[in-house]
N, C-alpha and C positions, 0 to 999 in steps of 0.2 A: 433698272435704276441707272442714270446718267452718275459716268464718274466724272465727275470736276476737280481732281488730282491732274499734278502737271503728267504724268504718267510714268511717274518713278516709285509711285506706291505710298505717295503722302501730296497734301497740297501746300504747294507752294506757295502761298502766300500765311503764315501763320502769326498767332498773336505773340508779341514779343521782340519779332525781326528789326532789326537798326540798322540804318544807314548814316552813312558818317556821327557815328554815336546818338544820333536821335531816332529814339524808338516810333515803331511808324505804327498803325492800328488797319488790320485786315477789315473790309467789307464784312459782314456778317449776314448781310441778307443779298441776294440777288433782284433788281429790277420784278416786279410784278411782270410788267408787261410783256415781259421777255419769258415770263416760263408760261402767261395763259396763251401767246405766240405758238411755244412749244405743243401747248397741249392740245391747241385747234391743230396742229397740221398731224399729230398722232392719230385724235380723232376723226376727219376724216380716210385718214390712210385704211383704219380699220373697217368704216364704211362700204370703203371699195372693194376690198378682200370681200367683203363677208357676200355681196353680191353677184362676185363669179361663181361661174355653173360647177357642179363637182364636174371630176374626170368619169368617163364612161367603164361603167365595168368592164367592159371588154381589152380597154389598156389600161389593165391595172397599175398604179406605180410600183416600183420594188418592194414597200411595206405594205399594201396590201393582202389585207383576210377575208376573203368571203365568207358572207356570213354563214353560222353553224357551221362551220370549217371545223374538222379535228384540230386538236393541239399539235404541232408539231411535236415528231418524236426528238428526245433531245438525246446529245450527242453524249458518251459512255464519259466521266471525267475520271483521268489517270489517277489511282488513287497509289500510293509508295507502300507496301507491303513492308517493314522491318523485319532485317534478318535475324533471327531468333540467336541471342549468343547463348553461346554454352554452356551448359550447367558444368561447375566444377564439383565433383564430389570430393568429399573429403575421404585422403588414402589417395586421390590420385597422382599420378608421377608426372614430374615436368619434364618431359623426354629431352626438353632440349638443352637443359641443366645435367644431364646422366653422364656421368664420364665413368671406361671403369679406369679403375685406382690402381692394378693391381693384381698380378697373380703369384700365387709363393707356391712352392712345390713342395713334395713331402719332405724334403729331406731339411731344408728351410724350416718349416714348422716344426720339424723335430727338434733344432738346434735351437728355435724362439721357447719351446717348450721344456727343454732340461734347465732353463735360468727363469722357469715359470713356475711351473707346475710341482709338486713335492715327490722327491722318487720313491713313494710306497704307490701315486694314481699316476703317472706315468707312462702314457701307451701311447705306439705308435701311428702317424696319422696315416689316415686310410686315404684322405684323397688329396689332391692339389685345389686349392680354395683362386675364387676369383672375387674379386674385391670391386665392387662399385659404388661412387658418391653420387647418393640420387638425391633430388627433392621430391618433399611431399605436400600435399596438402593437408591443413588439418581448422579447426573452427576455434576462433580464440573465443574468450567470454562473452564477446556480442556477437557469436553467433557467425561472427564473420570471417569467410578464409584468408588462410596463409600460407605459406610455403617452408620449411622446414628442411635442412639436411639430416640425413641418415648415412652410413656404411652399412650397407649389403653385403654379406658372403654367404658363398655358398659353395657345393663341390662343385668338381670337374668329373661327372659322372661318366662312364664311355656307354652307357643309353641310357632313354630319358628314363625316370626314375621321379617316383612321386616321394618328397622331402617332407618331414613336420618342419615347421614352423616357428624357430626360439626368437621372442623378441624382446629385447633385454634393456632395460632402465638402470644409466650412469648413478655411481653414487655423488656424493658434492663435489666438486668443483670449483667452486666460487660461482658468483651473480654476473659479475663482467660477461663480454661480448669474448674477450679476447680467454676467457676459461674455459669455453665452450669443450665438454666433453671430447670432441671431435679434434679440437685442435691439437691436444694433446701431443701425438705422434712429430705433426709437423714442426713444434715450439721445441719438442725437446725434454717435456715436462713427464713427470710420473706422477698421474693423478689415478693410475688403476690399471695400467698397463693391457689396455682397453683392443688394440689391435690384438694383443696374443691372446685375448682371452679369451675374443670371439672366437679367432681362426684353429682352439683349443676344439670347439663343437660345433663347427663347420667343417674342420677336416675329419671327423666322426661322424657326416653325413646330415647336418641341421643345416636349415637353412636359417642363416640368422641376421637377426639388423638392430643394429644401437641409433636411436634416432640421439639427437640434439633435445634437450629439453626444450620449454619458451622461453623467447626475450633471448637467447642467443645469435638468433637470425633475422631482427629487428634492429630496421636502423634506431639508435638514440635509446635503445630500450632494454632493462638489465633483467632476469629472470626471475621470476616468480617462483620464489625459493619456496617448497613443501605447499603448495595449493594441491589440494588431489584432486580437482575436477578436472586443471588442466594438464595436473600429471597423467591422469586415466586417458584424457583423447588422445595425447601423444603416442601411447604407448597402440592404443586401438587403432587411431591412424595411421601406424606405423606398419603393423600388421597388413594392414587392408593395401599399404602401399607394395608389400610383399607381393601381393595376388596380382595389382595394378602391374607391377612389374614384367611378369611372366606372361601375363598375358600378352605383351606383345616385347619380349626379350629382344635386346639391340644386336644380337649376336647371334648367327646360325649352329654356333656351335654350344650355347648353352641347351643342354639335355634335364638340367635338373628341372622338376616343380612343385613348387608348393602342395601337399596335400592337405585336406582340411584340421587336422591337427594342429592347434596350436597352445603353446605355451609361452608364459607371462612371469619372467623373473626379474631379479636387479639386486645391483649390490646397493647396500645400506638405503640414500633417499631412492634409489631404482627400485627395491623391494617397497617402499610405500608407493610408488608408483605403480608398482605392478597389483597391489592387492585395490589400490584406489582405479586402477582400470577392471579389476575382475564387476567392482561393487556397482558401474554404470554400462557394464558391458552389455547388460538384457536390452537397456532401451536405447544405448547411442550406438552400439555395433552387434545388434541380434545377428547376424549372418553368420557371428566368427564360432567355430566350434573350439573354445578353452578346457585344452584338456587338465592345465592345471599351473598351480601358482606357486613360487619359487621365489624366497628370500634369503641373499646370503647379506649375513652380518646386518639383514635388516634393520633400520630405525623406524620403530610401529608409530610413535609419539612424539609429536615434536614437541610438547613443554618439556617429555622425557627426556630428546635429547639436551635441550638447555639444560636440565635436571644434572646429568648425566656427562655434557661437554659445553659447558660455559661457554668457550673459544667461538662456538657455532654460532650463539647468539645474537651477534651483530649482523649475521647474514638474516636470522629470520625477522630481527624486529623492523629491519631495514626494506624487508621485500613485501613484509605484512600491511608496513605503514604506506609501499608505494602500490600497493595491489589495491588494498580495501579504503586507503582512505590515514589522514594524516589522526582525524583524531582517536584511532585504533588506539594508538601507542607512542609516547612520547619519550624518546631514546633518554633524554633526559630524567624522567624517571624508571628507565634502568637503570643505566651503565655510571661509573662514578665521570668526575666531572674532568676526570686527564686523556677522558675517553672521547668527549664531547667536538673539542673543537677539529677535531678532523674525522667523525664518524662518519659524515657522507662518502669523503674523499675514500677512509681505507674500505667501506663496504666495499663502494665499486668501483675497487681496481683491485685489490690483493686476491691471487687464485688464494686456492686451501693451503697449498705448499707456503705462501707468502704467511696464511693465516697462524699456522702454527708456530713460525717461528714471530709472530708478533704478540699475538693475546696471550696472554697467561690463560691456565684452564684451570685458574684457582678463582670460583666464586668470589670471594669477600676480595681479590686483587679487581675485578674486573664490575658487579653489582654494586648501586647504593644497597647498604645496610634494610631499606624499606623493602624493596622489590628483592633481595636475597633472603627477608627472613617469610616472604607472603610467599619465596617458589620452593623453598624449602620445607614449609610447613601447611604446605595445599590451603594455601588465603588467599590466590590469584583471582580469585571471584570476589575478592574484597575491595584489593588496592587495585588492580586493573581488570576489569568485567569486559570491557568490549574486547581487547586482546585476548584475556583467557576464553572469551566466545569464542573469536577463529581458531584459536589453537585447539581448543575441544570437535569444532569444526572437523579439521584436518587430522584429528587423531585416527589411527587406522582401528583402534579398538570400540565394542559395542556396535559395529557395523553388517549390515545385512549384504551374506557375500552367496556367490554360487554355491550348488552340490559341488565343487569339486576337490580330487584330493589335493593338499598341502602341501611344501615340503620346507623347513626353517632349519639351515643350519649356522650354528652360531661359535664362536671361540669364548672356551671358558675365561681367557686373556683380555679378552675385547676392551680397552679404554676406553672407548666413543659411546658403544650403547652396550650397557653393564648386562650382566644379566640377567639379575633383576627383572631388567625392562621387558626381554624378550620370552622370558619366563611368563610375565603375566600377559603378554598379547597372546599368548599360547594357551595357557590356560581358559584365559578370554573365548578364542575359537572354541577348545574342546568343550568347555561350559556349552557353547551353541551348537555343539552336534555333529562340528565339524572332524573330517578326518585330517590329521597332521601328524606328520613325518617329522619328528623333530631330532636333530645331533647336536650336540653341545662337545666338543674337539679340545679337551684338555691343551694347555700349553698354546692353544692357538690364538691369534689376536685378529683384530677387525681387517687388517690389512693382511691376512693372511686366511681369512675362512673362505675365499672362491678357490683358490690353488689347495688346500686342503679338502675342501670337500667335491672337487670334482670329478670323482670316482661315485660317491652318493650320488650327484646329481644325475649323472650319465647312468645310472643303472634302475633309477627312480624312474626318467625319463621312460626308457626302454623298457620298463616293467608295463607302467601304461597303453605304450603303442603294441604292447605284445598281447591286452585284453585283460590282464591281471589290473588285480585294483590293490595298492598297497597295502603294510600294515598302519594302520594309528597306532602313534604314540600316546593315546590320550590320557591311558590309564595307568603310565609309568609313572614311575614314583618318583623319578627327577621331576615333574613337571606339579608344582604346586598346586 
């Protein structure tokens, strides 16, 4: 095709164009005689071509194929291989986030331990504990990873030596970023006195690690108060991060190791962590060998605990309604209405310490009248059904757990989770077949049954790794 464009990509003469204001009108058609011109001098030209001789096979031009000629082979084309990235498994450590934290000597632990521990369980430590802040990985509710802090301790063996296993679940806390279990030591705060408690059975030869719940190590994101799917991975991942660890230790001189022994405790919501990790352990961490499960001052129930500690309340309606969904629960038909306009705010920001000295833990100062007489009178299925779903949910009771032995010790004192409550999770198991160990510690209170019973726990422990299988309490007469 002839282009008749001035050769700027349009033609230059178009309809519309004005000169000194009088519009001018383009040619629309070109002269006949000028394109049948045109088309005699094409046609001949094609004429004359088509009468010259081909070229002689013998000087072929460059594009030249003889005929039946093979195909040319063609040339390999570079194809980009992607490099395969890494599977991250969950439990594994971020080497490059590992710091250690810390080494305390005997003599240290002993002095953290007479302003800990009660002088009847009192013994002294066997080894110099080393102290490291690792991350982990672990799988939130889609399935997808994250990273996670823990505190790792463990002895200072002087040869290697194969170690069980303790990994232990914080009780509350607060939801905040800034309550995180971990922080505890650095802020100043006493939410559980969480450094000396590990280094109480680490320097008695456990290897042990407190992870961080979730939603603490998330940017913008407050923690998912009493879920047990997510308490159980943490606690699992936590473990597996143990093993990750040792297998390739920052340090020539760590001798300790993990041996496949493991045990799954925690104080108050740590104990529902710990029995909500035994109940998904077969299918999300078969590898782990649990040798057994340990709740001190456990809370099995979380409508128990609102039952039992109103004060707690705003932390779980608050993490229920941002976990599952607004129309779960609507604070407003809890809490009375002096409570309402800064419920967001004090959920998430007041640690526990802030907590207690705010809410009263008197139901009828702190419940509407409706929702205090439906949790009072087991009608949660009436006035809130989707709420009372996930709390039945997350109840640690009617749950299908391992063979293994138990061990529940509790303070006849306990204010937070009466006993009552732990009476019947107890019951609950022995009804199922289960073997449980259970002490009830006269005179003791909730902030005080891990320092009281830690002469039990340590000899519970040691019963098992020495081949014995405890006694059951199931058919004592304490136990309703």
């Amino acid at each position: 095709m002839i282009d008749l464009s001035d050769g700027q990509g349009y033609n230059s003469c178009s309809t519309g164009a004005t000169h000194d204001g009088i519009e001018s009108e383009c040619p629309l058609q070109r002269p006949i005689l000028d394109r049948r011109a045109i088309l005699l001098v094409l046609l001949n030209l094609f004429l004359v071509l088509a009468c010259l001789p081909e070229p002689p096979p013998s000087t072929p031009s460059a594009n030249y194929v003889p005929p039946n000629a093979a195909s040319p082979t063609p040339l390999p084309t570079a194809t980009l291989t992607p490099t395969p990235v890494p599977t991250v498994a969950p439990g594994a450590v971020v080497e490059a986030m590992t710091s250690k934290h810390e080494t305390v000597s005997r003599d240290g632990i002993d002095n953290l331990l007479r302003n800990f521990l009660h002088a009847g369980v009192l013994v002294p430590a066997q080894y110099e504990v080393d102290a490291y802040r690792i991350w982990f990985q672990t799988r939130d509710e889609d399935g997808q990873m994250l990273a996670l802090q823990a505190d790792l301790r463990f002895p200072r063996v002087p040869e290697p030596a194969d170690l069980a296993v303790f990994v232990y679940g914080a009780g509350t806390t607060g939801i905040a970023s800034k309550c995180a279990p971990l922080n505890e030591q650095f802020n100043g705060r006493n939410w559980g006195n969480y450094r000396t408690h590990m280094l109480s059975y680490a320097s008695q030869g456990f290897i042990t690690i407190l992870p961080n719940w979730r939603g603490y190590d998330e940017q913008g994101q407050t923690h998912p108060y009493f879920v047990s799917e997510l308490e159980g991975r943490v606690m699992l991942d936590a473990a597996r991060a143990v093993y990750a660890f040792f297998d390739n230790p920052p340090s020539a001189d760590i001798l300790a190791r993990p041996s496949t022994d493991v045990f799954l405790g925690g104080y108050s919501q740590g104990g529902h962590g710990a029995f909500a990790a035994a109940r998904i352990a077969f299918t999300y961490a078969p590898e782990l060998k649990i040798r057994g499960l340990i709740g001190h001052a456990m809370s099995p129930d979380v409508e128990g605990l609102m039952y039992d500690s109103p004060r707690y309340s705003p932390y779980i309606v608050y993490a229920y309604r941002d976990f599952y969904g607004e129309q779960i629960v609507d604070p407003a038909d809890v809490f009375l209405p002096k409570w309402l306009s800064a419920f967001e705010e004090d959920a998430t920001t007041k640690c526990i310490d802030d907590v207690f000295a705010y809410y009263a833990n008197d139901a009828s100062r702190l419940f509407t009248p409706e929702f205090r007489d439906a949790l009072y009178n087991d009608r949660l299925a009436q006035v809130a059904p989707q709420f009372k779903e996930q709390l039945d949910l997350n109840d640690s009771n009617n749950k299908a757990y391992p063979a293994v032995p138990m061990l529940l010790l509790h303070g006849a004192a306990d204010p937070i989770v009466k006993v009552r409550t732990i009476q019947a999770f107890v019951s609950n198991l022995c009804s199922m077949g289960h073997s449980v160990t259970y002490r009830l510690y006269p005179g003791i209170t909730h902030f005080q049954t891990r320092q009281g019973g830690f002469g039990d726990t340590m000899r519970w422990m040691e019963q098992i790794l020495g081949g014995d299988i405890p006694a059951s309490d199931c058919s004592s007469a304490a136990i309703p």
